[in-house]
N, C-alpha and C positions, 0 to 999 in steps of 0.2 A: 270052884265056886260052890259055896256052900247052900245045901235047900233049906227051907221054910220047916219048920214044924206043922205037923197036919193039924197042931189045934190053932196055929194061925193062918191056917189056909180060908180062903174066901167062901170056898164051897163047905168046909167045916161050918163055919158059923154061919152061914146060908142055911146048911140044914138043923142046926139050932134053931135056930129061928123059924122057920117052917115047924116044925116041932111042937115050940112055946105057942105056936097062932094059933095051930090043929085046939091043942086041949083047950083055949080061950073058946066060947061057942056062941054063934053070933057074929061073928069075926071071917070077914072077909079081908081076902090077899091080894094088894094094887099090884100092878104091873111095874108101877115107881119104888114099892119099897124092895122088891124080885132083883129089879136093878140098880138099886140103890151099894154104896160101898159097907164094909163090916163096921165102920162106926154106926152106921145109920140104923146096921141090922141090929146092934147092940142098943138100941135106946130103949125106952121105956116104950108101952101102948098109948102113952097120952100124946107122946112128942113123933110120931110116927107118921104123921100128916103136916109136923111142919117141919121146912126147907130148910138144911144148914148152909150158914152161909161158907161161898167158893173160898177154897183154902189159899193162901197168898201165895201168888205168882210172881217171881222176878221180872221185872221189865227190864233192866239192865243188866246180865250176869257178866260175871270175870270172867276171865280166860281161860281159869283153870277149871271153873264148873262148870264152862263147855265140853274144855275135854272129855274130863270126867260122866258127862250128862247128868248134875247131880245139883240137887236145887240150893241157890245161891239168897243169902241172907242180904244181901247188900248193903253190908256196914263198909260205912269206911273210915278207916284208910284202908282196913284189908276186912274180907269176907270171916266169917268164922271158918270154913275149911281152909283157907288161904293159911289163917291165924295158927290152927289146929296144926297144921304140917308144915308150918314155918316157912310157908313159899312167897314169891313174890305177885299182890295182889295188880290185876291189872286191868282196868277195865275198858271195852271200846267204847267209842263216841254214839252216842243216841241217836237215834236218828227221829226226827221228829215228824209225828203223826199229821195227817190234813188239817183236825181238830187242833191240834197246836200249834201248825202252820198258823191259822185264821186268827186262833187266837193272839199269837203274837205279833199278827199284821195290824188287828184292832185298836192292842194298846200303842204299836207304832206309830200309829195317824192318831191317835186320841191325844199320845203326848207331843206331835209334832203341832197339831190344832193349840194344846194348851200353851205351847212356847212362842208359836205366833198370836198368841194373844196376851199375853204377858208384855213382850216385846213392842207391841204396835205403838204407842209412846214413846219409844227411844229409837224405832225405823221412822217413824215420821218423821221425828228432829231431826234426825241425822239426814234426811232426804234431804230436807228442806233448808239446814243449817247454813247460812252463807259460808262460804269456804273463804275466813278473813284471816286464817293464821299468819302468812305471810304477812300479810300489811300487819299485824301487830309487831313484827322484826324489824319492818321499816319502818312503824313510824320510832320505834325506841332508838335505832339506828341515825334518824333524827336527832331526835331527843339529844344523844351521845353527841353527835357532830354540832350540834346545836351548842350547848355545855361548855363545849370546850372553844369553839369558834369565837361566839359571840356573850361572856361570859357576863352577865350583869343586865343583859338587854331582855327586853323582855319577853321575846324567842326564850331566851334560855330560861328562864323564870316557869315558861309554863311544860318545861322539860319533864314535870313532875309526873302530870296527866299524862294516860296511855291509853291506849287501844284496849279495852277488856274484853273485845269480842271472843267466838270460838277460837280454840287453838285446834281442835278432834279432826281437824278436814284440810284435805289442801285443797290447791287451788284448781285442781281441777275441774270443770263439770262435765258432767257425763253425755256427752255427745248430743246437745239437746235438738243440736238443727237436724236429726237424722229423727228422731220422734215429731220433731213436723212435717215430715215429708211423707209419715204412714197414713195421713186421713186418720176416718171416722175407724175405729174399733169398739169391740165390745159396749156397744152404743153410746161411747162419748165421740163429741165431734168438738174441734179444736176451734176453740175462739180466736179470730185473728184481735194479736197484739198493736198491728198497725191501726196509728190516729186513721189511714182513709177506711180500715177494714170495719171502724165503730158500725157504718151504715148498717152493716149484716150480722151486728150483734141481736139474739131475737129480744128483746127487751128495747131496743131503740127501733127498729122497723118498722112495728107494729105501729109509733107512733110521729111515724113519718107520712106528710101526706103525698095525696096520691101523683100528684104532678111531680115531684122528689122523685118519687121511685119510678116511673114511665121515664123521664129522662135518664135517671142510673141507670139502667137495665137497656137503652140506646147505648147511651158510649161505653158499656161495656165496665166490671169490677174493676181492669187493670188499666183503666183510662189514664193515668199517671204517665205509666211506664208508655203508651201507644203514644202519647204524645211527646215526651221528649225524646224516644227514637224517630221521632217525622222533624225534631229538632233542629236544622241546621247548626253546622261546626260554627265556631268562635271566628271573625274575622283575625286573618292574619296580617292587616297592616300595621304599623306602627307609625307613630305621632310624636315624634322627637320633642320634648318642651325647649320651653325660652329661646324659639327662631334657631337652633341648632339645624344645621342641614340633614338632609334624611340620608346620610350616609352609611355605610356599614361600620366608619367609628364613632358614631354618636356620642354613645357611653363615657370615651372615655376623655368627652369636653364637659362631662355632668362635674358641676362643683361636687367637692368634699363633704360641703355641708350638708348637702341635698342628702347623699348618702347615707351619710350617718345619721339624719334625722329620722328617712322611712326605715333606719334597722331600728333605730331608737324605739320607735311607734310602734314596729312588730313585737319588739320584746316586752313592751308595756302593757301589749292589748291584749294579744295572743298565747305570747308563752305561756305567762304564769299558769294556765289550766289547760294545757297543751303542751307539756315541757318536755316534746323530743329533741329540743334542740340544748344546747348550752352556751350559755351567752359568751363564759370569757372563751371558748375555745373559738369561737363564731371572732366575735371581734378579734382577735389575739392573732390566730393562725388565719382562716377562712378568708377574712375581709382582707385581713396583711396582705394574703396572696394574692388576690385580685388587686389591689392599690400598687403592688408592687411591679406586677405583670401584666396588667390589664385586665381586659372583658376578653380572655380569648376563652380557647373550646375545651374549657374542665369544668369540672365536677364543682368546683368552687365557683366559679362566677354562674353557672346554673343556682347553686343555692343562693347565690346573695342577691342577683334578681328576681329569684322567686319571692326574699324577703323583704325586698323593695315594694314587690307587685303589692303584697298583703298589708308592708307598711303605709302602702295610698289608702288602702281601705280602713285602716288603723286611725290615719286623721280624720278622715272624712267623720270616721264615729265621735273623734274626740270633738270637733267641730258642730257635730251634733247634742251631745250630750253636753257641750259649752266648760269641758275641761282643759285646764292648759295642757299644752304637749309636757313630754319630757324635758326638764332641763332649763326647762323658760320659769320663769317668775311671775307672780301673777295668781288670783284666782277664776280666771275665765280663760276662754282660748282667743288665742292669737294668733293670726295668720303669717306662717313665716315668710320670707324673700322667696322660697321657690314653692310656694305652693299653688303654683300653675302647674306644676307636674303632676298633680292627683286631680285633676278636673276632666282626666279623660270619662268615658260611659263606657263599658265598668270600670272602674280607678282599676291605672296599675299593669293597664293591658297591655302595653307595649313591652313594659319589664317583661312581663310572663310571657309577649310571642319571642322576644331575643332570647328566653331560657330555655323555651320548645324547639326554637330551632339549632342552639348546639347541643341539644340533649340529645336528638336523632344520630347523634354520631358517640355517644354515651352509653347508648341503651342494654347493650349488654352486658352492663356490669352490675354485682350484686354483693355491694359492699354495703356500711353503715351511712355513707353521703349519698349512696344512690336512692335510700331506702328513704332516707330526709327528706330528700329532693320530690319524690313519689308523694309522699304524706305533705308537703308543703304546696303541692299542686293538688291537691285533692282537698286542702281547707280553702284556697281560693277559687274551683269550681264551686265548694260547695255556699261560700258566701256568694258569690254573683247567681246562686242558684240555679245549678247545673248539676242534679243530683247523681244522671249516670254517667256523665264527665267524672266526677267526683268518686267513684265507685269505681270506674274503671280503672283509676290512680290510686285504691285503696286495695284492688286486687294485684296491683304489679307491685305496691310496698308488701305485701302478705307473700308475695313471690320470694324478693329479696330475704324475709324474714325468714324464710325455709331456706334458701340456700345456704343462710348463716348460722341458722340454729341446729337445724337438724342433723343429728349425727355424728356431731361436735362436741369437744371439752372443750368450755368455757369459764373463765375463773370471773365471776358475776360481784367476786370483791374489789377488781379493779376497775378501773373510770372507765375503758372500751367494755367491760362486761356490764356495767351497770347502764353505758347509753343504751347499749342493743335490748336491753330490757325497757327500759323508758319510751324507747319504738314500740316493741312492741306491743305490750300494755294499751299506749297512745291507740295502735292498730285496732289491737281487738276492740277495744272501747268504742274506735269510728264505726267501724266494721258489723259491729252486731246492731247499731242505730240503725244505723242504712238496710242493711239485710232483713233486722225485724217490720222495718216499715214500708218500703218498696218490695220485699217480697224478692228479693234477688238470691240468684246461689252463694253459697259462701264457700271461702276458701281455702279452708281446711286448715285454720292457724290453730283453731280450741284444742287442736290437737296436742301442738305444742305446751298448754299451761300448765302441765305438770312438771317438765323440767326448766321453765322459766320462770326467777322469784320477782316477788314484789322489786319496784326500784328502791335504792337508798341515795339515791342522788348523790353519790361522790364526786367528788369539788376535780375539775382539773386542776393542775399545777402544772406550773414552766419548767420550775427547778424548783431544790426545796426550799433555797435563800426566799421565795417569791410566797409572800401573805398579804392572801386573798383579802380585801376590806368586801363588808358585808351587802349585798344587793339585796334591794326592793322587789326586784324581778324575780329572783330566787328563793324567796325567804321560805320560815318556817309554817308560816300560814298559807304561801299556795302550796308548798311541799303536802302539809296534811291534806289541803282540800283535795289535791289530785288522787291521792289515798284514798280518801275518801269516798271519792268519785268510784272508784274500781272498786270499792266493796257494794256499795248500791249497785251499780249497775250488774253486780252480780246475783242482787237480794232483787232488784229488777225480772231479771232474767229468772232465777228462780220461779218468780212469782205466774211469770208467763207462761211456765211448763206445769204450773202446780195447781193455778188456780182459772187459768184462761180455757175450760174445756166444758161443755154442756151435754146436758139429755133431758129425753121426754120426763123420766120418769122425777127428776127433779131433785135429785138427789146429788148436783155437781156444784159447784167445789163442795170437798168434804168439811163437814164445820171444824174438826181439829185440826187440820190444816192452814185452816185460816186463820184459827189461832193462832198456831203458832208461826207464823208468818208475819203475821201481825205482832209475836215477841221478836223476830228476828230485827222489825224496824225498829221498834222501839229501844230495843238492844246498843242496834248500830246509833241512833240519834245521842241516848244518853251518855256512851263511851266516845264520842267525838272530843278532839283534843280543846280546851277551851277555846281556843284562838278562833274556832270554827261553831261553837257551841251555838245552840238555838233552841228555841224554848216551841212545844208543841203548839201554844196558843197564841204567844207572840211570836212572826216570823222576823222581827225585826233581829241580824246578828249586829253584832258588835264588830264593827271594823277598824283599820289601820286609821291614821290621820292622814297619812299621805294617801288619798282618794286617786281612784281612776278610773275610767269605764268598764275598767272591767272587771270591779267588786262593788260596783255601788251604782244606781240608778236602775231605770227602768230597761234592760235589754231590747234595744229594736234592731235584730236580727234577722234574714231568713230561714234561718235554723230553724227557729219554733212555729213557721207555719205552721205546718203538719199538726202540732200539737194543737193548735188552737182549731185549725177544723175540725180535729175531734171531741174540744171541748165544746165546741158549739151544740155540736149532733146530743150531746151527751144531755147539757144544761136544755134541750128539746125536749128532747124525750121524759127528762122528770118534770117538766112543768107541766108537760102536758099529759103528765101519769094518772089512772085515774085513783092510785092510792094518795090518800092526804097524810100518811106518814113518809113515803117517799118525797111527795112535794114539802116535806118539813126541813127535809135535809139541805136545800138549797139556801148558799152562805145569803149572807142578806149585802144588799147591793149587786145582785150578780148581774141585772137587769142591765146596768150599766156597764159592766166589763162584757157582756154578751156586746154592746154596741161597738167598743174599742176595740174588742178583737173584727166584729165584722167591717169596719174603719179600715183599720190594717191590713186585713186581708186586699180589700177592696185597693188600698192604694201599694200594695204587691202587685197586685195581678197583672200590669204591666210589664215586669221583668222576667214573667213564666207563662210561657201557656198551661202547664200544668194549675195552677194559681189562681189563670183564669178559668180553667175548668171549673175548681174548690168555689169559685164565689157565682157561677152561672146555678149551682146547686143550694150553696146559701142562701141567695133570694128567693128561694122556692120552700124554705122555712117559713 
């Protein structure tokens, strides 16, 4: 190791410089420039008092100017010693300081902040977007079957029109009955969507009066539900028509004609916007077998008096509404030869206790006719008004639907895939009305709507020689409506999770939500296939010529109680609002549909106690 030259030694030029200061006079020696390095000793007398700046330090050196100990330039791709001696440059990993910790934590949340605000536009939409892709596959699917079926008619004519809703989403929605079940958080409180929950909206309360609410708050919120479990069950007798003896083979002295007239009625009134059943498979196979074997203990004569029971209630409406039956001539109704057999109280009851009691020896099976059978006894509680009869039968078809879906390859292109989809679609549809408005558990089928698609209603066939001529019952107009029906009631459902939730500070629903909520309806009305079209301002649509109750007239239902005692409470509370832009919104004439719904309820409330509850509350409006 070679030494220094003594004129580059540090004490050499120390004592230079002590030297030069001596003869300078007047000149005083800091203790800073004593220990200052020999550049500093070397400076001039003017630059002696000021600080040179720190010589550059490597914060990252190579590997080899560690070895070395010898200060590393940090170019890269190699060092200049590295370069100098031809070695390979190598440097380790940094390790980063607290200060760059923190630093790097900042810009992380600052651009995670900027990306959810960029975004909030397109997480909204997408929250909120009805999930209609499917149904745009069936209704084209349609369309296709349409086309080719019925070519020249004019189903097929309007094959052109499509569905343009979202495609970006399935059909999924994300688990919404489990976000009702959390209550209030982070100070929203959840508005119930139920017509009887309107009461405890705070905006109607407030201008309820005081005898209203001292009665609610006796019988109790779920006054509903208390009273039709103190309910008593459905009489189990039966009432043979036309002087038949009350024997155990009744049934099988009922004319032909009888029969085929209440299937007739069932598929006129019901199907069309209920179409889990299919008509020619129902006539063709179903009814064959009961005609051919009787009313014994299957699965079959279960369904055909279940569709009997619903056909008594099927005339009764057409007899109401003063439409001819099926198949008769005429433009009013006519009373046929046996319509003594639907004049029971409730039409139809006998049919339905002969199909309850060989179902009891049926019941555990969970096939596609048991699941029928379930959903066809669960529309006839829920017309005689018997909503948790009706529920109960909507929980054991959601049974059967899990036993058949879950788990399972299903090819959903052929006729058995596409019924068990038409179930249960039909299900959830019942299932979330009932659930959102009586406040009951659900069954856990939402689970399933991601591997179950839209229906396409594929046609039975016998054989292939065998072409179908085209039905009224089946057409392409209830085909869209029923489509239809499942994207609302999904943009429904939406609406309920999205917009039905309150707080003090008054900041609930958010107003671009409701926006676009409000484009999701608009959306779905405008792309509706024409057959179904309707204009914002006129409700008036354009219908078939061949009329029937059940697309034309005024609905008298008990389905829509419920709705109507909450449109009451609602049309209350804004008249007697004390903003005069809120009292503006009120349609003109409502004064008078205020009286027809309280009319109707009034002459319900006979058939319910629940009903009569609804109207002992009415009066006190």
């Amino acid at each position: 190791m070679s030494k220094r030259p003594h004129e580059d030694s540090v004490f050499s030029k120390t004592a230079n410089f002590l030297e030069r200061s001596a003869s300078t006079p007047g000149n005083s020696i800091s203790i800073n420039e004593l220990l200052s390095n020999s550049e500093e000793a070397e400076a001039d007398h003017s630059e002696t008092h000021a600080r040179k700046p720190r010589n550059f330090i490597a914060s990252v050196a190579c590997e080899n100017c560690r070895l070395k100990k010898t200060r590393c330039d940090e170019s890269r791709p190699k060092c200049g010693l590295c370069k100098a001696l031809n070695l390979e440059c190598v440097y380790s990993e940094r390790k980063l300081s607290k200060k760059d910790q923190s630093i790097g934590m900042i810009i992380s949340t600052l651009h995670r902040i900027e990306t959810k605000l960029e975004n909030l536009p397109s997480v909204i939409s997408n929250d909120i977007r009805p999930i209609t892709g499917h149904v745009l596959q069936a209704v084209e699917a349609i369309q296709a079957s349409a086309s080719t079926t019925a070519a020249g008619t004019p189903s097929a004519r309007t094959s052109s029109h499509k569905f343009s809703l979202s495609q970006n989403t399935s059909p999924a929605a994300t688990n919404l009955l489990e976000a009702e079940t959390q209550g209030s958080a982070d100070g929203k409180e959840i508005i119930s969507f139920s017509q009887h929950g309107v009461v405890v909206w705070p905006g109607i309360i407030e201008r309820l009066p005081h005898d209203f609410l001292s009665v609610y708050e006796q019988i109790g919120r779920n006054y509903v539900l208390d009273v039709e479990l103190e309910r008593p069950p459905l009489p189990m007798w039966v009432n043979s028509p036309f002087g038949l003896p009350n024997t155990g083979n009744w049934l099988e002295e009922l004319p032909f004609a009888l029969v085929k007239g209440l299937c007739e009625a069932f598929f006129s009134l019901f199907h069309p916007f209920t179409p889990f059943m299919d008509k020619h498979f129902f006539f063709s196979l179903t009814l064959g077998t009961v005609i051919k074997h009787g009313f014994s203990t299957t699965i079959e004569t279960c369904l055909v008096l279940n569709v009997m029971a619903l056909g008594c209630l099927a005339v009764r409406a057409y007899e109401e509404a003063d439409f001819p039956l099926p198949g008769t001539m005429g433009d009013h109704f006519e009373r046929p030869a046996w319509f003594e057999a639907v004049l029971e109280d409730p039409p139809g009851l006998s049919f339905f206790n002969e199909a309850r009691k060989r179902m009891g020896f049926l019941m555990e099976k969970n096939n596609l006719s048991s699941c029928q059978y379930y959903l066809l006894s669960a529309m006839y509680y829920t017309q005689i008004i018997r909503p948790l009869d009706s529920g109960a039968m909507l929980n054991r078809a959601a049974t059967c639907l899990c036993f058949m879906l879950a788990n399972r390859d299903i090819n959903y292109n052929e006729w058995e895939g596409d019924m068990k989809s038409r179930v249960f679609w039909n299900t959830v549809m019942y299932e979330t009305i009932l659930v959102q408005e009586l406040d009951l558990p659900p069954s856990g089928l939402l689970s399933l709507e991601d591997n179950v698609p839209i229906p396409k209603f594929i046609p039975f066939k016998l054989s292939s020689e065998i072409t179908r001529l085209p039905d009224p019952d089946e057409s392409y107009y209830h085909q869209c409506h029923f489509l239809a029906q499942i994207a609302n009631r999904i943009i429904l459902t939406r609406i309920r999770h999205s917009l039905y939730l309150f707080s003090e500070s008054g900041n609930l629903p958010r107003p671009a939500v409701s926006i676009e909520l409000h484009k999701q309806v608009e959306e779905w009305r405008k792309n509706l296939p024409s057959v179904i079209q309707f204009s914002e301002k006129n409700s008036d649509t354009t219908l078939n010529d061949d009329r029937s109750p059940s697309i034309s007239g005024t609905p008298r239902t008990p389905t829509s109680l419920a709705v109507f005692f909450g449109q009451l409470l609602i049309f209350h509370g804004i008249a007697n609002s004390d903003e005069p832009r809120l009292r503006a919104t009120l349609p003109p004439g409502w004064e008078r549909w205020y009286d027809e719904m309280v009319e109707f309820l009034e002459y319900c409330s006979a058939y319910s106690p629940a009903i009569s509850r609804d109207m002992d509350l009415v009066r006190l409006l």
